[in-house]
C-alpha positions in Angstrom: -48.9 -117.6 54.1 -49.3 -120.3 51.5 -48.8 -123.7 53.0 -49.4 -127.0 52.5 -49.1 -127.8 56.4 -51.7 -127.2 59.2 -51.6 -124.1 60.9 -51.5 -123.8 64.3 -51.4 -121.0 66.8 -47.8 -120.2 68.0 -49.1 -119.7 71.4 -49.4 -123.7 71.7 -46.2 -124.3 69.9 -44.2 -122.7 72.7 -43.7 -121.4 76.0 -43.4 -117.5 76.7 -40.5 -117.0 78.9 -40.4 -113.2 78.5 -40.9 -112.4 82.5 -37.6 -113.7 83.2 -36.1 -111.1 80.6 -33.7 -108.3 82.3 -32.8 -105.4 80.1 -29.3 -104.3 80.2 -28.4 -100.7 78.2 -24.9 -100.5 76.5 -23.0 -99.2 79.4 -24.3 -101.9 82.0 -23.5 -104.5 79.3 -19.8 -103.1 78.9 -19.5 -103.3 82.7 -19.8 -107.0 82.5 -17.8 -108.4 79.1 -18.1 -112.1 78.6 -18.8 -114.8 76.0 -22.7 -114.8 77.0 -24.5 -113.4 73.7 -27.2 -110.5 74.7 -30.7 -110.4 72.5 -31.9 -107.6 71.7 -34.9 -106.9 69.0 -32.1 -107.3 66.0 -30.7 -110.3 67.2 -27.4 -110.3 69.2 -26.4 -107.1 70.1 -23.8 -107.6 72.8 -22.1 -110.1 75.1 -22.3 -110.2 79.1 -20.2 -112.3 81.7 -23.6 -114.5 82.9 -26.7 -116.3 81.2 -30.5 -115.4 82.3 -31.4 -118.6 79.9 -30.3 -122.2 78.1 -31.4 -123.1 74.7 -32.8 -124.6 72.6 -34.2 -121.3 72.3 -36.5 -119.6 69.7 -36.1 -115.4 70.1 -38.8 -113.3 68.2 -38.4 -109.8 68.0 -40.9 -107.6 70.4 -40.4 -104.2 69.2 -37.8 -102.2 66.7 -37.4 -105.8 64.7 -37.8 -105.0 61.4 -41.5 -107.0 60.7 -42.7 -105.1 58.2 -38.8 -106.1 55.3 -39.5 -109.5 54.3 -35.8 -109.5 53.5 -34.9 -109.6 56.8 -35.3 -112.1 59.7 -37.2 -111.3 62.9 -36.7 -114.5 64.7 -33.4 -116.6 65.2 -32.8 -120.0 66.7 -30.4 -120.6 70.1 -29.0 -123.0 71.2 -27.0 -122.9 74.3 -27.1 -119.6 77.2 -27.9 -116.4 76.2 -29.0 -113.3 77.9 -32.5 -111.8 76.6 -33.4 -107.8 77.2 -36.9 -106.7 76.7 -36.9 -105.8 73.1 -37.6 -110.2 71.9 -39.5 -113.1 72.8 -38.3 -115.6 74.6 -40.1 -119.0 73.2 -38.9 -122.6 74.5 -40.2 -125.0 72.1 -43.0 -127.6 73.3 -42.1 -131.2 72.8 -43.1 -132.2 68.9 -41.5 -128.8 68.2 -38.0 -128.0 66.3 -36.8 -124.5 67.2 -34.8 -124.2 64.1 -38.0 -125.0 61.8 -39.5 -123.0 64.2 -37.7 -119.5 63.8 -37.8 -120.5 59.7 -41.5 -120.3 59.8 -41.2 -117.2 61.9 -39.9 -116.2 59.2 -41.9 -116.1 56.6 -45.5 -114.7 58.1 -46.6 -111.6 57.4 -46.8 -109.3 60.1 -48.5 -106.3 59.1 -51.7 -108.1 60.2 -50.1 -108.6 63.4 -48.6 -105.7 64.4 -48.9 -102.3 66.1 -47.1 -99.7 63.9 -48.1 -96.8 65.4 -45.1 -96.0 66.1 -42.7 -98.9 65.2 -44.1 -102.2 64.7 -44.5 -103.7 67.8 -45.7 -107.3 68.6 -47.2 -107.6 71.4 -47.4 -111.4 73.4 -51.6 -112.0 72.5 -50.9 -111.2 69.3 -47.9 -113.5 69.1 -49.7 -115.7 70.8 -51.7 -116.1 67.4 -49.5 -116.1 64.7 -50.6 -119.1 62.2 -47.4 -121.4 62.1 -47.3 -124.3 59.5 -46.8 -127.5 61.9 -45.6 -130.4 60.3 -44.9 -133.6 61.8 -41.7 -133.5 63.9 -40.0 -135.3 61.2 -40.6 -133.6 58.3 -39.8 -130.4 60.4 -36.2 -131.5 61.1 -35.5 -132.0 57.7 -37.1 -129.2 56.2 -35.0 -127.3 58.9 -31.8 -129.2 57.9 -32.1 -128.3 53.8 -33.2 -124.8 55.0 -29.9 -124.1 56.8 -27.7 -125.2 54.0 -29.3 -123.8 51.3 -29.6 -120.7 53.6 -25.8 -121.1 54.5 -24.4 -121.3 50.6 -26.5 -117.5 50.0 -25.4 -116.2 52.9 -21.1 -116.8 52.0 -22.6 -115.4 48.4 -23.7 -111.8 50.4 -20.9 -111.9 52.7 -18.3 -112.6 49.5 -20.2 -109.7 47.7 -19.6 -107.3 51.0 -15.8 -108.5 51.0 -15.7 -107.4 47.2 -17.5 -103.9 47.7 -14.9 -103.0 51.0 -11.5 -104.4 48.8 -13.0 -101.7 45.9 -13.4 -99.0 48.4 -10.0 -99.3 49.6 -8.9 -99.9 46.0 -10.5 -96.4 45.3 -9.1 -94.5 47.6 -5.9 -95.8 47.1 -6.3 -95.2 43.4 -6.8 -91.6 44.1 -3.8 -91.1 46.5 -1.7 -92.4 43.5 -3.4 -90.1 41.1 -2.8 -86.9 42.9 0.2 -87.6 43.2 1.3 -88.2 39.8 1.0 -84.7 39.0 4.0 -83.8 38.4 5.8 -80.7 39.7 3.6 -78.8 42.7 3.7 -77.8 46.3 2.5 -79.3 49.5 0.3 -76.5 51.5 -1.8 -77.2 54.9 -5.7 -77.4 54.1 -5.9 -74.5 56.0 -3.8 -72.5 54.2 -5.9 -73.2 50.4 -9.2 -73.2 52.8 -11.3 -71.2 55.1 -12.4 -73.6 57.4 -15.8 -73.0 59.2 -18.3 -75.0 61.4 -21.7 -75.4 61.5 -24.9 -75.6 64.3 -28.2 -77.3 64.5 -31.2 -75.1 65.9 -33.3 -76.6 68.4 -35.6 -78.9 66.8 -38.7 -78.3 68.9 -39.2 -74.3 67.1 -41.0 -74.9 64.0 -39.9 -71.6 62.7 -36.6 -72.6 62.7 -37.2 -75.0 60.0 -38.1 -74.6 56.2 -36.9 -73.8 52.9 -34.7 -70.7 52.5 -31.0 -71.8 53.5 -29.9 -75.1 52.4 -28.4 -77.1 55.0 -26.4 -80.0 55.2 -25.4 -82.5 57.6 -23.9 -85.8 57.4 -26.2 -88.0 56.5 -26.4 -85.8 53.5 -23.4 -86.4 52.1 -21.8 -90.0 50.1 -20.6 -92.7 51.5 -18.5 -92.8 48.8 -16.7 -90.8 46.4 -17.4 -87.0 46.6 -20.8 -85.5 44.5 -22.2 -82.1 43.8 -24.6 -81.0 46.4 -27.2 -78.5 46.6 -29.6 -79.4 49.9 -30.5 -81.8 52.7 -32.9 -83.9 53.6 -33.9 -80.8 55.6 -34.0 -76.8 55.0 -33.4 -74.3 57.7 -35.2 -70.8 58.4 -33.3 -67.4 58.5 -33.8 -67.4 61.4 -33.1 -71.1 62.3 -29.8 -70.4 60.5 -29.0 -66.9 63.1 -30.2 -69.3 66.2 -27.4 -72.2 65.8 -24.9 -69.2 64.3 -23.8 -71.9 61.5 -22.4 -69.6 58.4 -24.0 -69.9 55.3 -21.1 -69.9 52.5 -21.4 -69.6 48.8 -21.3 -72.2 46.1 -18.2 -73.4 45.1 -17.2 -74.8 48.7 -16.3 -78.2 50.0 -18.5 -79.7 53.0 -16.6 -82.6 54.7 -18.0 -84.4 57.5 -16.1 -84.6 60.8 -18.3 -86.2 63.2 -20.4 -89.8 62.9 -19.1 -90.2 60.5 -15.7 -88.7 59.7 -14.7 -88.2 55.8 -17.3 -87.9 54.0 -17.3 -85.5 51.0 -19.4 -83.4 48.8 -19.3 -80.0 46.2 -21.0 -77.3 47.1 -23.5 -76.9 43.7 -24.9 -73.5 46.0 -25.6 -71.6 48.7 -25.6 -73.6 51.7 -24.9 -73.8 55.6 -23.6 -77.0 57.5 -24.7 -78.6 60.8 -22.1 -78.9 63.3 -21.3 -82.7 62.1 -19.5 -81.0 59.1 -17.4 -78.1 58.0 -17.2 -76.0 55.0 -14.2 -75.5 53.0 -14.2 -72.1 51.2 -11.3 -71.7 48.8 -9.1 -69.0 49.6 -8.0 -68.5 45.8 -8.2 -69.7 42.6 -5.0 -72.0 42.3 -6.9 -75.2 43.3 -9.7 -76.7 41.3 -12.6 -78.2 43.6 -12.7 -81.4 42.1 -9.3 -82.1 42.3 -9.5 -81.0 46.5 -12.6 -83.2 47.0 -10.8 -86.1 45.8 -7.8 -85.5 48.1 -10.0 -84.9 50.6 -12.1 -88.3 50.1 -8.3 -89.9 49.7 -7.2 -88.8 52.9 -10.4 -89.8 54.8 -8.8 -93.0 56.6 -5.6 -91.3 57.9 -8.3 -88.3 59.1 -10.4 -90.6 61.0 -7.7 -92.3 62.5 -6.6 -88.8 63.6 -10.0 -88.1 64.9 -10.7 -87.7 69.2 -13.5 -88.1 70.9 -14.9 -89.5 74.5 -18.3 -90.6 73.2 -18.1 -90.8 69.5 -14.8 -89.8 67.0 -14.9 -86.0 66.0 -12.6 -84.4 63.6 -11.8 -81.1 65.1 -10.9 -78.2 62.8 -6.8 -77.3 63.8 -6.2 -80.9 62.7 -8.3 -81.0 59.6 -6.4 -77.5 58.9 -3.1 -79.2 59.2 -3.7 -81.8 56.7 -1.1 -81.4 53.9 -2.3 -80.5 50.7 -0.2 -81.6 46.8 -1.0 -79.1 44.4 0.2 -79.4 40.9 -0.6 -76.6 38.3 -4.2 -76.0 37.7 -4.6 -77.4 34.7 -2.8 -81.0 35.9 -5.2 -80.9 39.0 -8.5 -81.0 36.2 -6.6 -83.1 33.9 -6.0 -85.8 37.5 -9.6 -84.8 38.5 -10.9 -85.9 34.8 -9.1 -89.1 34.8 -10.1 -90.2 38.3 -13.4 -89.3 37.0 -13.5 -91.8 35.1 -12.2 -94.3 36.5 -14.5 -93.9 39.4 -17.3 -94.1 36.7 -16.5 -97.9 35.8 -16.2 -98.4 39.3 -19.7 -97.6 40.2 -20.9 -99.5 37.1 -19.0 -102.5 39.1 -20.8 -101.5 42.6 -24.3 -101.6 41.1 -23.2 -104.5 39.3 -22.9 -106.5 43.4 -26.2 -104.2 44.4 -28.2 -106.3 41.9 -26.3 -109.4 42.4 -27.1 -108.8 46.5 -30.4 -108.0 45.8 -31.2 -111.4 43.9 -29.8 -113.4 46.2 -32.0 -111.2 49.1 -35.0 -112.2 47.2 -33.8 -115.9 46.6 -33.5 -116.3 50.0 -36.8 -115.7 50.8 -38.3 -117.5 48.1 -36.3 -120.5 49.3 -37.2 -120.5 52.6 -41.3 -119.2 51.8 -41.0 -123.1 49.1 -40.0 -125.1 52.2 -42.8 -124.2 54.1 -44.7 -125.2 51.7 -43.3 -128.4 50.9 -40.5 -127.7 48.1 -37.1 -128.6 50.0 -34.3 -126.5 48.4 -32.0 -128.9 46.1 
């Protein structure tokens, strides 16, 4: 850290109030619902019905915080009650000692140093203890804290605007391609499962080595775009032959749509070959050749919303496959589905030039924000 402040040990800063910390897991936290916010290693990550502390509070990640992203914060300032689980430090600041310059400076060390990462980056107390912390006088740290949380304030509306403008263009999308398809002209409506064969997938156990490799692509998920539908031709991982006859998925030929129906539902992709699904998605093989993929895919990605909302599920929402079958299917002639297809193309094109367009624009004002706050500490306040 370049500072033009003296650096002292955070250990004498604070005081470590991390045996009082209770842990509460997600179903013992939605027994008790209340205003109280819960820490976790991420920062708030629930609400309970009592307090376990009071603020003014500093909270430092322990393990899971993300130390090793200088983008993102691993301390945050409270003040008022809160409830703290063992994941983050609890530090009360000493007198002489601003929390909210305190979790700025946080902030901007570097904690590969400082870490264990064995595993994931885990800070343990003696090492926290040490961190080098620029320590200004009391003064000059309330008002570098004060410029820091307005200057930090304006960037963050800027990335929350850009994240309103990137969910209004996804909706725009899909709405775009509803009113596409169905400016075909003169066509029929059919089920999905009457222009499909619908099958599932499987996962093979994950602790048989041989069950894993190269010679059936596999998809799951994760694999697949978050946003319009893409040609795809393998996972992130490959199975066996024989990790493809132990979780009896199917393995279909190219030419077939993979949809996901489980964490998340609606999400699309074109089969560019050969490939077998895990039982997150399901494959689509046309039954004939009066549909045009494309044209399906985009139908399918239209439809997404009205599928999820259609979706069950005790523990997460799952699209099973009589309800995906019954989704009802326009089909204009041939030709007008790859004339729709080609238009929505591109239009979808200028689209993601508009999306990469807010990537860039996010990822400026990412690295702004940590330039900003890395010039306070050493003594240039943000104008």
């Amino acid at each position: 850290m370049t500072t033009c402040w003296p650096l002292v040990p955070l250990g004498a800063l604070v005081a470590c109030l991390d045996a009082r910390r209770v842990p509460l897991n997600r179903a013992q936290r939605a027994r008790r619902p209340g205003p109280v916010p819960y820490y976790g290693a991420s920062g708030v990550v629930g609400h309970v019905d009592q307090a376990l502390f009071d603020g003014p509070l500093v909270l430092l990640g322990e393990d899971g915080a993300p130390f090793l992203d200088p983008m993102r914060d691993v301390a945050s300032f409270h003040d008022g009650p809160l409830w703290a689980g063992n994941h983050v430090h609890v530090l009360r600041p000493r007198p002489g000692v601003d929390g909210r310059f305190l979790a700025h400076a946080l902030n901007t060390i570097s904690y590969a140093p400082h870490v264990d990462a064995a595993t994931r980056p885990k800070l343990v107390r003696a090492r926290m203890n040490g961190l080098p912390v620029p320590c200004p006088s009391l003064e000059h740290q309330r008002m570098i804290a004060r410029e820091l949380d307005r200057a930090l304030s304006r960037i963050d509306r800027q990335l929350d605007e850009l994240a309103h403008q990137a969910r209004l263009a996804r909706e725009l999308e899909q709405a775009e391609i509803g009113q596409a398809l169905l400016r075909g002209g003169a066509g029929c409506v059919r089920p999905l499962g009457g222009v499909f064969t619908i099958t599932g997938g499987g996962t093979p156990s994950t602790s048989r080595p041989e069950y894993w490799g190269d010679e059936v692509n596999w998809i799951t998920p994760a694999d697949l775009p978050a946003g319009p539908p893409v040609w795809v031709r393998h996972g992130a991982r490959g199975l066996s032959v024989a990790g493809l006859e132990a979780c009896r998925a199917t393995r279909v030929a190219a030419g077939a749509l993979v949809m996901s129906t489980r964490a998340p539902v609606g999400r699309v992709g074109m089969g560019a070959g050969a490939l077998a699904v895990s039982q997150g998605c399901k494959a689509l093989v046309p039954r004939g050749g009066d549909v045009d993929l494309r044209y399906a895919a985009l139908a399918l990605y239209a439809a997404a919303p009205d599928l999820r909302r259609r979706a069950g599920g005790s523990v997460f929402p799952e699209l099973d496959t009589a309800t995906l079958a019954s989704l009802e299917l326009y089909l204009p002639p041939l030709a007008t589905q790859r004339a729709v297809a080609r238009e929505m193309d591109a239009r979808l094109a200028r689209m993601a030039e508009q999306e990469r367009e807010r990537t860039r624009m996010k990822a400026l004002l990412r690295e702004y924000r940590v330039a900003v706050r890395q010039a306070a500490m050493d003594g240039h306040l943000p104008g």
